[in-house]
N, C-alpha and C positions, 0 to 999 in steps of 0.2 A: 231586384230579382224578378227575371220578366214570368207571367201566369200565360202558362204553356195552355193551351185549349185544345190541343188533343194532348191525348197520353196512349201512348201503344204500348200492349205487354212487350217484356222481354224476358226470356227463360233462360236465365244463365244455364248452360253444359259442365258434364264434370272436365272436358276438356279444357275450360275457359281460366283455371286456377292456373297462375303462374308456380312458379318454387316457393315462393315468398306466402303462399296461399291465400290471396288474392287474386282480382281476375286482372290479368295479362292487359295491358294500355289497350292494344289493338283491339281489344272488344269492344271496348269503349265507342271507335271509329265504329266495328263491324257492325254495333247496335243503331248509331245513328244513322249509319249511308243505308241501311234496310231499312228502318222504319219512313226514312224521308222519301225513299226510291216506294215502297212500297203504299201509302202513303198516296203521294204521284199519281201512281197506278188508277188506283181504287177511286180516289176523289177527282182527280185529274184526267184519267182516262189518257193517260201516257203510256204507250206500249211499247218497251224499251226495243222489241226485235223488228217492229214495221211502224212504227211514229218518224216522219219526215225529219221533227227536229228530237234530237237526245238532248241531255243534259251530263256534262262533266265537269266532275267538282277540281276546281280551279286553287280553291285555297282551303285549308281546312286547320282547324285547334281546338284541344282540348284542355280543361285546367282540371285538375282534380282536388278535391275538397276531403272526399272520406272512401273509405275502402270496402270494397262488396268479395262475397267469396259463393261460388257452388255450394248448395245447391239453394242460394238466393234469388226471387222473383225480383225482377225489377221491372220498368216504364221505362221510356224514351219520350220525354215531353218534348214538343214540335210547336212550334212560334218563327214567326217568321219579320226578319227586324229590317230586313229592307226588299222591295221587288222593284228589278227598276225593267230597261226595255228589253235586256236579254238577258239578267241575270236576276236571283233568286239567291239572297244572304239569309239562314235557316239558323234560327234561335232553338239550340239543343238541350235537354238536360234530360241526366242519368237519374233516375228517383226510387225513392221504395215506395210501394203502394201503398197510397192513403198519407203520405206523406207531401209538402209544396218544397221542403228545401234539396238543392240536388246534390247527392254526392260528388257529380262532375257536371260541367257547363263545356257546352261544345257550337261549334260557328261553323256551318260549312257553305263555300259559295258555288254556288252552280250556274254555271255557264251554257246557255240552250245555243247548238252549234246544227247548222245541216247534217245530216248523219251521213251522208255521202264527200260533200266538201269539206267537212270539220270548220268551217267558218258560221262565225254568229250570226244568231237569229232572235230574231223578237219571242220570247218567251208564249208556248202554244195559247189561244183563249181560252180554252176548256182548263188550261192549266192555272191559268191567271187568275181565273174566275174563283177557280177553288181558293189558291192562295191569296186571294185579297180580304177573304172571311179570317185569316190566321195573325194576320199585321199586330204588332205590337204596338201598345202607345209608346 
């Protein structure tokens, strides 16, 4: 189980309950591609509307382990298990606070492309920098 070094809140919504009363899979994604995107931002100094290079997630999975429901607080633990020359493989997991095991475990890879060409790019340094502090053993 990899030890996630940030943890971002996440505020489940009453909208976020599926039929089943649970929260709906897509939140699962919604919570991690905001925390990682935002994240980015803050630490990285990535500005998705005027930064040369973006980042789009190329491949993404989620496993799920236990079940959360509205109006549950949860984390988004952010690790990062591989950074190579243009891309960024992002170690996820869904947690209750004050808790290390994850209800769900999530992988998403990000792809740094020209924002105009949509062809790859070497991953920004400001961006690199942040995430080489997050590396996973």
């Amino acid at each position: 189980m990899p030890h996630y070094g940030v943890r971002r809140p996440f505020m489940t919504r009453w909208r976020d309950n599926d039929q089943y009363g649970h929260l709906n899979n897509v939140v699962y994604y919604e919570a991690m591609d905001t925390a990682v995107n935002a994240w980015m931002i803050v630490e990285g100094g990535l500005d998705p509307a005027s930064s040369p290079a973006i980042a789009l997630v190329v491949s993404s999975s989620c496993d799920y382990r236990a079940s959360a429901s509205f109006p549950e607080p949860l984390e988004v633990g952010i690790g990062v298990e591989r950074l190579g020359t243009t891309s960024i493989t992002w170690a996820l997991g869904i947690l209750r606070p004050g808790e290390d095991e994850p209800i769900a475990v999530g992988r998403f890879v990000h792809v740094f492309v020209d924002a105009d060409s949509r062809r790859p790019v070497p991953v920004p340094d400001a961006v690199r920098a942040a995430v080489a502090g997050q590396l996973l053993d």
